[in-house]
N, C-alpha and C positions, 0 to 999 in steps of 0.2 A: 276347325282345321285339325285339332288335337285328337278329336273325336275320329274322324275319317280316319287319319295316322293309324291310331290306336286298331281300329274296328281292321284296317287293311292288313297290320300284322299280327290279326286274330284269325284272318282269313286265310296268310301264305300258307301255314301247313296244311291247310286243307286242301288247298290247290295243288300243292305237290304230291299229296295223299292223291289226289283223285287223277291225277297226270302220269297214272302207271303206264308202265311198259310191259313189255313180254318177258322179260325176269322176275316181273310182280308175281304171275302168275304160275312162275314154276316155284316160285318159294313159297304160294299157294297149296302147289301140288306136294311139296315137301313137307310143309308143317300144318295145315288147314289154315291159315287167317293168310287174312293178304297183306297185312302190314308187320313189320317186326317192331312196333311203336311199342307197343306194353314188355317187352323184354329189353327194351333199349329204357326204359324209364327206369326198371328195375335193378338193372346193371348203375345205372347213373347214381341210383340213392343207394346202393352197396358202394361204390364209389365216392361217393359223397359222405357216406354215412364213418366209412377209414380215412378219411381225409379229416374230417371230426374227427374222430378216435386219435389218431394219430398229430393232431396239428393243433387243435383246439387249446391244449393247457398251453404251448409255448408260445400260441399267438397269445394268451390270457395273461401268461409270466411276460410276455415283453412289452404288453401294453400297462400291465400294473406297474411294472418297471419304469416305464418311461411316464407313467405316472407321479410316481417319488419320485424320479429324477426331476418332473419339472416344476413337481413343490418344495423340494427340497434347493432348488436354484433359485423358486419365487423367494424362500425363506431366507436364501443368503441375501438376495438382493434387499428386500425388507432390513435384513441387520444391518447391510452397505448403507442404504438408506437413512436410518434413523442414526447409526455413528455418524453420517456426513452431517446429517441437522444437528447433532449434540457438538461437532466439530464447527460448526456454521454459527451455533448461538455461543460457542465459545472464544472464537473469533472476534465475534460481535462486541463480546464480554471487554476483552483485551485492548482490540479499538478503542473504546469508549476509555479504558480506563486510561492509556495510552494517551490518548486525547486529553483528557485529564491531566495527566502528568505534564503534557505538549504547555498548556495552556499554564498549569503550574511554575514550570520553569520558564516560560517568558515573563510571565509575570516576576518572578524572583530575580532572573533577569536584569529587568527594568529597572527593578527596586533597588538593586547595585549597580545599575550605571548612576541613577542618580545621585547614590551614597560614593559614588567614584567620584561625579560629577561635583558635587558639592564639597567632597574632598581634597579638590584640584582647585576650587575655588579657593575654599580656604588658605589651602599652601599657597596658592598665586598669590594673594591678599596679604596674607603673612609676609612672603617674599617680598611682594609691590611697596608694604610697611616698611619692611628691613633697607631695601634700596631706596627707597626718602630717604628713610633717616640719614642712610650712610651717605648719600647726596645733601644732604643739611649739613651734618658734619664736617663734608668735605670742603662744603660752599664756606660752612664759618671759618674752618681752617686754613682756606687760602683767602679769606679777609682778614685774618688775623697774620696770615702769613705776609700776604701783600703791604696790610697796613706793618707791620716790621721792616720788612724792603722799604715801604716809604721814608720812614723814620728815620733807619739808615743814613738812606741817602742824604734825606735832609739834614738830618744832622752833621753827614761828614761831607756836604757841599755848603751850606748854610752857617754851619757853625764853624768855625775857625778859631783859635787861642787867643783871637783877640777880641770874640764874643762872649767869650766865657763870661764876661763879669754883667754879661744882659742877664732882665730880671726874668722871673719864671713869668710872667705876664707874654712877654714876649716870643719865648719860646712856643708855647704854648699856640699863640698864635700863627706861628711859623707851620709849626706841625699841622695842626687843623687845618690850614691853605695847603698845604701840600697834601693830605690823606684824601681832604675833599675830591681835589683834583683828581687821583687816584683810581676812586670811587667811583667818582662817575666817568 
């Protein structure tokens, strides 16, 4: 198929070469040849040849141009590149160490809630001590208080001026029935 293509647009100019008219033949009678092909080729490479002359260094200057320009873009992107990886492994760096530290102070943390925790114990305990005792104290000294009330009483309902001359035997046992009472 290529072939045919190829071979048919090797053949149009010769068809049109050969498919003259009656002006072919007076530009015959003007110049001798029948075709004006070889001064039309010539005109084309003098044409061609100032188009070169004239065109060639600045298409040469914009494509080395835009050569540099687009190594000179690869080269910045390269350096974008490689500070984003030096920013990326130092990131990383940070993280890590960060993490570190995360894990550092939870643990330190910990270690002072428990030195809180056992801190609060102790004062509790201390405290919980202190409130016994001062609840012991308080218990003996309203047994000591009450049995005085007992005493009291019984002596200034029980005794009278005219028991005074009873013996300490007696008293004695007065009192004891009465505190017991008391008591319980």
């Amino acid at each position: 198929m290529k072939k045919s293509i190829m071979f048919s647009f090797l053949l149009l100019p010769l068809m049109l070469i050969a498919s003259g008219d009656a002006e072919s033949t007076r530009y015959f009678a003007q110049t001798g040849r029948e075709t004006d092909f070889f001064p039309r080729v010539v005109n084309f490479i003098i044409f061609a040849a100032l188009l070169y002359y004239l065109l060639a260094n600045p298409i040469k200057n914009f494509f080395k141009e835009r050569k540099e320009g687009i190594a000179k873009q690869l080269n910045e992107i390269e350096e974008k590149l490689q500070a984003a990886k030096l920013a990326k492994k130092e990131a990383q760096l940070q993280l890590e160490e960060s993490e570190k530290r995360a894990g550092q102070i939870i643990a330190d943390a910990q270690k002072e809630a428990k030195l809180l925790a056992e801190k609060i114990i102790q004062s509790t305990q201390v405290e919980l001590d202190n409130l016994t005792k001062q609840f012991e104290e308080q218990a003996t000294l309203e047994e000591r208080k009450a049995a005085r009330e007992t005493i009291d009483e019984v002596l200034s309902e029980n005794i009278t001026n005219d028991d005074i001359s009873l013996d300490e035997k007696k008293v004695i046992d007065i009192i004891s029935t009465n505190v017991d009472k008391k008591v319980a």
